[in-house]
Structure formats: structure tokens, C-alpha cells
TIRORO-640011 format. One line per field, with one value per atom (N, C-alpha, C): residue in three letters; x, y, z; atom name. Coordinates in nm, 3 decimals, always signed. Example, Ala and Ser with C-alpha at 12.3 -4.5 7.8 and 13.67 -1.06 7.14 Angstrom:
<pts>
type <- (Ala; Ala; Ala; Ser; Ser; Ser) $
c1 <- (+1.319; +1.230; +1.320; +1.285; +1.367; +1.290) $
c2 <- (-0.569; -0.450; -0.330; -0.225; -0.106; +0.003) $
c3 <- (+0.780; +0.780; +0.780; +0.708; +0.714; +0.787) $
atom <- (N; CA; C; N; CA; C) $
</pts>
This chain:
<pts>
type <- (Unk; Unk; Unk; Unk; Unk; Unk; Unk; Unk; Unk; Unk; Unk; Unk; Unk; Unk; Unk; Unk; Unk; Unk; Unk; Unk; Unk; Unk; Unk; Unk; Unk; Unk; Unk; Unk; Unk; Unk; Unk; Unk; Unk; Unk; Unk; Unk; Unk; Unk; Unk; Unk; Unk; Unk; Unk; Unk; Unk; Unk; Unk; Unk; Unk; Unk; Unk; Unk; Unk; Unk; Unk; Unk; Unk; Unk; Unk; Unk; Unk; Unk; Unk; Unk; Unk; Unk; Unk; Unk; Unk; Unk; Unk; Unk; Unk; Unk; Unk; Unk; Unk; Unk; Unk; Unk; Unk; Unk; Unk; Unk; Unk; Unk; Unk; Unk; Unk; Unk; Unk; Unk; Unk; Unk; Unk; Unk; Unk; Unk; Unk; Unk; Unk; Unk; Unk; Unk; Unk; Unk; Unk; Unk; Unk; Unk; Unk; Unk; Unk; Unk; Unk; Unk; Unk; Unk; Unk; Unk; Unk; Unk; Unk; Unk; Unk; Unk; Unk; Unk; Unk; Unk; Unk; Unk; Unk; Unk; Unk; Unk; Unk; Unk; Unk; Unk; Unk; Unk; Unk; Unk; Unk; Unk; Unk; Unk; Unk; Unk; Unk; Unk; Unk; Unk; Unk; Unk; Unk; Unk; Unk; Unk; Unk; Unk; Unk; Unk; Unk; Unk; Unk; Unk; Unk; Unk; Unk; Unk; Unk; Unk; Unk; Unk; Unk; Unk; Unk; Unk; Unk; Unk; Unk; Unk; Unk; Unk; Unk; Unk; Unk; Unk; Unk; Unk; Unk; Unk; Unk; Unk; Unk; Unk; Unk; Unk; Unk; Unk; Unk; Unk; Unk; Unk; Unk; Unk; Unk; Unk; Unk; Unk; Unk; Unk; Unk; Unk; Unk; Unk; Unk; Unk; Unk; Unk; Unk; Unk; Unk; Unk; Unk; Unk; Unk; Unk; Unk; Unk; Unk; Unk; Unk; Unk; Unk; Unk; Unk; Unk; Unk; Unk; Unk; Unk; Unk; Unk; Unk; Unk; Unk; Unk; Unk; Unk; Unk; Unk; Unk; Unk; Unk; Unk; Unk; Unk; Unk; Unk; Unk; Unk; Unk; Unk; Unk; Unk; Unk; Unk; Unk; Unk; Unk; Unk; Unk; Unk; Unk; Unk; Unk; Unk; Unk; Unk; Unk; Unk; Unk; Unk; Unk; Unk; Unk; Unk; Unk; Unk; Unk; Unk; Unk; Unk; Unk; Unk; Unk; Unk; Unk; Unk; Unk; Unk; Unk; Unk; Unk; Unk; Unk) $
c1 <- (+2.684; +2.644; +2.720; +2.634; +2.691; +2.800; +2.883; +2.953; +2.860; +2.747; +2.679; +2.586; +2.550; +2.452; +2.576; +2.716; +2.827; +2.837; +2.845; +2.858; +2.723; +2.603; +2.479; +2.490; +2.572; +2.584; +2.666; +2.737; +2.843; +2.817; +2.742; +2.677; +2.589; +2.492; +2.418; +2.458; +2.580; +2.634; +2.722; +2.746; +2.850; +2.719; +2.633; +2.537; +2.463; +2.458; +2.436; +2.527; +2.652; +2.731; +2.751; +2.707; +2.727; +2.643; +2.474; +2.357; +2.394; +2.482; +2.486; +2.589; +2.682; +2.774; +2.674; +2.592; +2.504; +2.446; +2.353; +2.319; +2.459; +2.541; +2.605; +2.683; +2.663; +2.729; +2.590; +2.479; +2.354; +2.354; +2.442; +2.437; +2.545; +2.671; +2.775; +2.756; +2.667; +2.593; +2.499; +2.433; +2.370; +2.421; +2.505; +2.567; +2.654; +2.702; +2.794; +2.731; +2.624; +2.575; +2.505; +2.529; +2.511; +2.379; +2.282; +2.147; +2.095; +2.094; +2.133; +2.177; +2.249; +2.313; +2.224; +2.159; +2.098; +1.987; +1.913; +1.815; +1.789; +1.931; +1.927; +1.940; +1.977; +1.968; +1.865; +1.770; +1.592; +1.561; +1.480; +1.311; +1.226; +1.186; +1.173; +1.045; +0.947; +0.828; +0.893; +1.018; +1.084; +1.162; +1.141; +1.243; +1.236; +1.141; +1.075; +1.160; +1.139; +1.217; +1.369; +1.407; +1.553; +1.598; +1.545; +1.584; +1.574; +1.453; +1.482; +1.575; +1.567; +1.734; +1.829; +1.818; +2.030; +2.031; +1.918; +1.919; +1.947; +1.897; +1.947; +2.089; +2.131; +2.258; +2.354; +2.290; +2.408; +2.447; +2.332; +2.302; +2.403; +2.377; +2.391; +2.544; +2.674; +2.764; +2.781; +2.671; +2.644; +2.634; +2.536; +2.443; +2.590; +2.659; +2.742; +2.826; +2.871; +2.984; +2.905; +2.779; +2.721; +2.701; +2.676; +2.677; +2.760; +2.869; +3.048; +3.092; +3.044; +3.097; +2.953; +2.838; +2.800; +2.821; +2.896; +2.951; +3.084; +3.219; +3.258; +3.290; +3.176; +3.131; +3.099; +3.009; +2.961; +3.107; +3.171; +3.256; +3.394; +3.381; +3.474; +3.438; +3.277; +3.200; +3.150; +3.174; +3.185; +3.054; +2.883; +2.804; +2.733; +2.635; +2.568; +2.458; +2.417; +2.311; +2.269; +2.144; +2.091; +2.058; +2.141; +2.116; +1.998; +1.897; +1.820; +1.852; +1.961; +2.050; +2.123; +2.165; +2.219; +2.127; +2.026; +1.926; +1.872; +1.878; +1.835; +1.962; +2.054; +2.115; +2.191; +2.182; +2.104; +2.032; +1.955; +1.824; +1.822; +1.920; +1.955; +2.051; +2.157; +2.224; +2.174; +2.056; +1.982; +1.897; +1.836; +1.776; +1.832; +1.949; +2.033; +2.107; +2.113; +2.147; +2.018; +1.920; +1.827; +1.806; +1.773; +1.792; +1.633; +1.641; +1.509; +1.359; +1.240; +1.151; +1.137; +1.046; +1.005; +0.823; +0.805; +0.656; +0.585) $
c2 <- (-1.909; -1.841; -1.905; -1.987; -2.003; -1.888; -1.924; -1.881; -1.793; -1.819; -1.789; -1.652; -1.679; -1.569; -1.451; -1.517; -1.398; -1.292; -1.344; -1.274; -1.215; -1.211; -1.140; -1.058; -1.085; -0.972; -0.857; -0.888; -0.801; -0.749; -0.795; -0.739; -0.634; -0.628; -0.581; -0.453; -0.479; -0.351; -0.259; -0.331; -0.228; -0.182; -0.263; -0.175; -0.057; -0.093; +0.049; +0.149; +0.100; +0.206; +0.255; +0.226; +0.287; +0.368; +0.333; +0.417; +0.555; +0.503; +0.674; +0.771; +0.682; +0.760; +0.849; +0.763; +0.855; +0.954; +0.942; +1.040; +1.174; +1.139; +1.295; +1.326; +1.231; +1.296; +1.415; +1.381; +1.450; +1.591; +1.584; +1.674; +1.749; +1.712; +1.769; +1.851; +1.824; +1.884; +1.984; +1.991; +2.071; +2.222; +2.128; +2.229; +2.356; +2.251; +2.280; +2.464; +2.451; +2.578; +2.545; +2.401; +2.350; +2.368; +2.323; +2.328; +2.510; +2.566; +2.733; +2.793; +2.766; +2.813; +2.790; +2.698; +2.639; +2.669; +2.666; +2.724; +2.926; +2.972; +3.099; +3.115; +3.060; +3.026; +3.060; +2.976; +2.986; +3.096; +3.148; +3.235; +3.159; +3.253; +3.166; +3.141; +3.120; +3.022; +2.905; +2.885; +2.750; +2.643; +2.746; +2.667; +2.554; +2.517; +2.364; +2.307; +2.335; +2.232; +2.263; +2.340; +2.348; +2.295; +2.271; +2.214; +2.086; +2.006; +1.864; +1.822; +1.940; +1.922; +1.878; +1.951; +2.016; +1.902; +1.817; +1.731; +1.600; +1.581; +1.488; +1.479; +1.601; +1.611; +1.581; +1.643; +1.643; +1.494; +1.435; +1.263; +1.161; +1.193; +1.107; +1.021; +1.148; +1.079; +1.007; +0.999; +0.977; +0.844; +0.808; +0.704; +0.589; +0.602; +0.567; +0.522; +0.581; +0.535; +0.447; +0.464; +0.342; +0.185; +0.200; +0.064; +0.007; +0.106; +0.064; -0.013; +0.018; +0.008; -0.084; -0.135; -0.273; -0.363; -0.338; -0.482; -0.480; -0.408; -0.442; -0.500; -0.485; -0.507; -0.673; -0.717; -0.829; -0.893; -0.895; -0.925; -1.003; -0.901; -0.876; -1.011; -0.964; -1.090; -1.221; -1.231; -1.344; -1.346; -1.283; -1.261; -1.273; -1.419; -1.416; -1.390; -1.292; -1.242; -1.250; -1.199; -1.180; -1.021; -0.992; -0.827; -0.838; -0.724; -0.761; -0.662; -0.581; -0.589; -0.659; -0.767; -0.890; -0.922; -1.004; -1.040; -1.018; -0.864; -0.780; -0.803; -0.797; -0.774; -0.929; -1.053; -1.179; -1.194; -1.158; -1.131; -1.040; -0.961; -0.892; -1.006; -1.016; -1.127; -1.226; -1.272; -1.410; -1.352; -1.249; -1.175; -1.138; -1.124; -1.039; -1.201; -1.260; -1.426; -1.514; -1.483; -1.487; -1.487; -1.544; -1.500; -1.452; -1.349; -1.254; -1.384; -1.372; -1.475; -1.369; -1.505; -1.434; -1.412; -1.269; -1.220; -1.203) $
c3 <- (-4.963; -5.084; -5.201; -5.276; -5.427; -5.528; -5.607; -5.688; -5.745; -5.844; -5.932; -5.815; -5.718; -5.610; -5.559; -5.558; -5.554; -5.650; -5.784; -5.874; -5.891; -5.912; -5.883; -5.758; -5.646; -5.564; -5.615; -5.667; -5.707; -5.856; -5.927; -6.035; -6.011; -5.897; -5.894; -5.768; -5.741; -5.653; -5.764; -5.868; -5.926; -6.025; -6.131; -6.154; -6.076; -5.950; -5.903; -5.901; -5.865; -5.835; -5.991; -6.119; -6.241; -6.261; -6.183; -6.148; -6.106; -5.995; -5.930; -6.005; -6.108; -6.190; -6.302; -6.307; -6.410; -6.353; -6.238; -6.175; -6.117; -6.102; -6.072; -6.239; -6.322; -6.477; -6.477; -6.450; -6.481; -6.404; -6.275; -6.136; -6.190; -6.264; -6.279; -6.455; -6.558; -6.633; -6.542; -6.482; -6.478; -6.377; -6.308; -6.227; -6.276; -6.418; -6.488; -6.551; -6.567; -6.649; -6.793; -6.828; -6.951; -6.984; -6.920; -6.892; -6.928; -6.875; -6.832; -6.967; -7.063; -7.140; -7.270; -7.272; -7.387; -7.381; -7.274; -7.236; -7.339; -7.296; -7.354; -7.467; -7.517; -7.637; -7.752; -7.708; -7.752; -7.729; -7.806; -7.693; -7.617; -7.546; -7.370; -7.367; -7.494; -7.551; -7.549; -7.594; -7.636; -7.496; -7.417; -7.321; -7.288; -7.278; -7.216; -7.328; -7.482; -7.588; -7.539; -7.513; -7.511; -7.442; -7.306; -7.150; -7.183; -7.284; -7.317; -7.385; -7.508; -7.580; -7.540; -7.477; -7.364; -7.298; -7.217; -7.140; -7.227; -7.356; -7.420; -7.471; -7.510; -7.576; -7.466; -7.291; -7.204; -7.140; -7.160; -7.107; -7.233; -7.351; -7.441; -7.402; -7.407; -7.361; -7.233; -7.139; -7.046; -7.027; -7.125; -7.135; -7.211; -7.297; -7.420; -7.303; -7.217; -7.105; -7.023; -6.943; -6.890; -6.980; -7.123; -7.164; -7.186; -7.190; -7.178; -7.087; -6.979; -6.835; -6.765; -6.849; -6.795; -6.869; -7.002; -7.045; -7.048; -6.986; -6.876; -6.807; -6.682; -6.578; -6.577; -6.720; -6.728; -6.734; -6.854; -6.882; -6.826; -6.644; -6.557; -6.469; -6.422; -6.360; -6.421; -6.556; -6.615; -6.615; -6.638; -6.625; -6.773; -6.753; -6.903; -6.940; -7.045; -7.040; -7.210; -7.223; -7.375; -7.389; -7.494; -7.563; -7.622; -7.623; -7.738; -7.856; -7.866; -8.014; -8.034; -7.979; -8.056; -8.125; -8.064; -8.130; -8.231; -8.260; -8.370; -8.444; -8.447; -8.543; -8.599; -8.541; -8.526; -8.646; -8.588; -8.733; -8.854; -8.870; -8.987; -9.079; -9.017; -9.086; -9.126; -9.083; -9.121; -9.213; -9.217; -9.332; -9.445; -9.453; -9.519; -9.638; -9.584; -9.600; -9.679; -9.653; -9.710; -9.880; -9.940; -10.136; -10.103; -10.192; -10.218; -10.268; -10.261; -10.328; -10.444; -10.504; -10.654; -10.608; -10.593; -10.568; -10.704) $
atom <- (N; CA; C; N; CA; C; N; CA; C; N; CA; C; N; CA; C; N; CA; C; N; CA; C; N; CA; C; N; CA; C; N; CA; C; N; CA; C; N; CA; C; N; CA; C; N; CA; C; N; CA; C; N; CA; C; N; CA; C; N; CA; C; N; CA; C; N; CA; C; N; CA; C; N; CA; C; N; CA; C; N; CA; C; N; CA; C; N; CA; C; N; CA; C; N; CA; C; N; CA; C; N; CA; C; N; CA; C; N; CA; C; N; CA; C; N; CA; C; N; CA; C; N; CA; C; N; CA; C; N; CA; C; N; CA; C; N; CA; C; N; CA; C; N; CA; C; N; CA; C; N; CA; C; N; CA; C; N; CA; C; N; CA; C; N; CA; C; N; CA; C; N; CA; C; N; CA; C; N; CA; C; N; CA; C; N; CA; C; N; CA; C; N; CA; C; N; CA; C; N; CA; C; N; CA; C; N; CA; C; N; CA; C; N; CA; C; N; CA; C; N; CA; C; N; CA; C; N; CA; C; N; CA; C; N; CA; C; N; CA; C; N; CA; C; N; CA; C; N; CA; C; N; CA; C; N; CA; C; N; CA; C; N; CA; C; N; CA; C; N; CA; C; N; CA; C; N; CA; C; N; CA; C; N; CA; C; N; CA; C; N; CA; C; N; CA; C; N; CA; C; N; CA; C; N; CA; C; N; CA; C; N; CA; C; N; CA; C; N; CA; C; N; CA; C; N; CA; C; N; CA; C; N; CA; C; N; CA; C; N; CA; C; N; CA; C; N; CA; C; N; CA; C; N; CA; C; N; CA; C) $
</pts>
């Protein structure tokens, strides 16, 4: 096994294992009561919105620690890749750099 097929093994075991961190942050929110609480919140016409709410608000820090922890991860494994907010923001600076035309 190549250097380069090592590190893709091991990239792609710790991306999972960041997979399943997300999945019990999601198990440990909901278990939590968090879900449940917000829910009551509303009138119970609304619940469906609330339960998406709660589920966004309870994920968000969720999500903020997984992109933490795959670049990281990349970082760790020396792993090169293309963001596509680099890219974007790439392209702001080159826009931004830009002198206005005369319309």
C-alpha cells in the first residue's frame, strides 16, 4: 500500500469516526430533553416548525465542531484538498481588486 492510499485509509476512517460523533451529538441532544422542550414551547399547530428549529439550533454547534475537526484531521494527514469557500472567497478578493468599469 502506497503512502498516499495510507493516508486515504486513515482519512476516511477518522472521517467516519467524526460521522458517528455527529450522530450521538444529535442522540445526546435529543436525549437530552432539548428537542422536547422547544417543542413546548409553540402551540402544538407549530410543532413540526419547532422540532425543525430545535433541530437546527441543536446541530449547528454540532456541525461548527465537525468542520473543525476535518480540517484538522486534513491537516494532521497532510491531506490536499479544494474548499469550495476558498474558492469563493478567492473570487471575492479578485473582485474586490477589480477597479469598477465606466457603464
Amino acid at each position: 500500500m502506497t503512502e498516499s492510499n495510507h493516508n486515504k485509509l486513515h482519512h476516511h476512517i477518522a472521517v467516519g469516526a467524526g460521522f458517528l460523533g455527529l450522530i450521538a451529538w444529535y442522540y445526546f441532544g435529543r436525549y437530552s430533553g432539548f428537542l422536547d422542550w422547544i417543542i413546548l414551547q409553540v402551540p402544538e399547530r407549530f410543532a413540526g416548525s419547532a422540532l425543525m428549529l430545535g433541530i437546527m439550533i441543536m446541530m449547528t454547534p454540532g456541525f461548527f465542531i465537525w468542520t473543525r475537526y476535518n480540517r484538522w484531521i486534513e491537516k494532521r494527514l497532510n491531506v490536499k484538498g479544494r474548499y469550495y469557500e476558498d474558492e469563493y472567497y478567492k473570487n471575492q478578493e479578485a473582485l474586490k481588486s477589480k477597479e469598477p468599469s465606466d457603464k
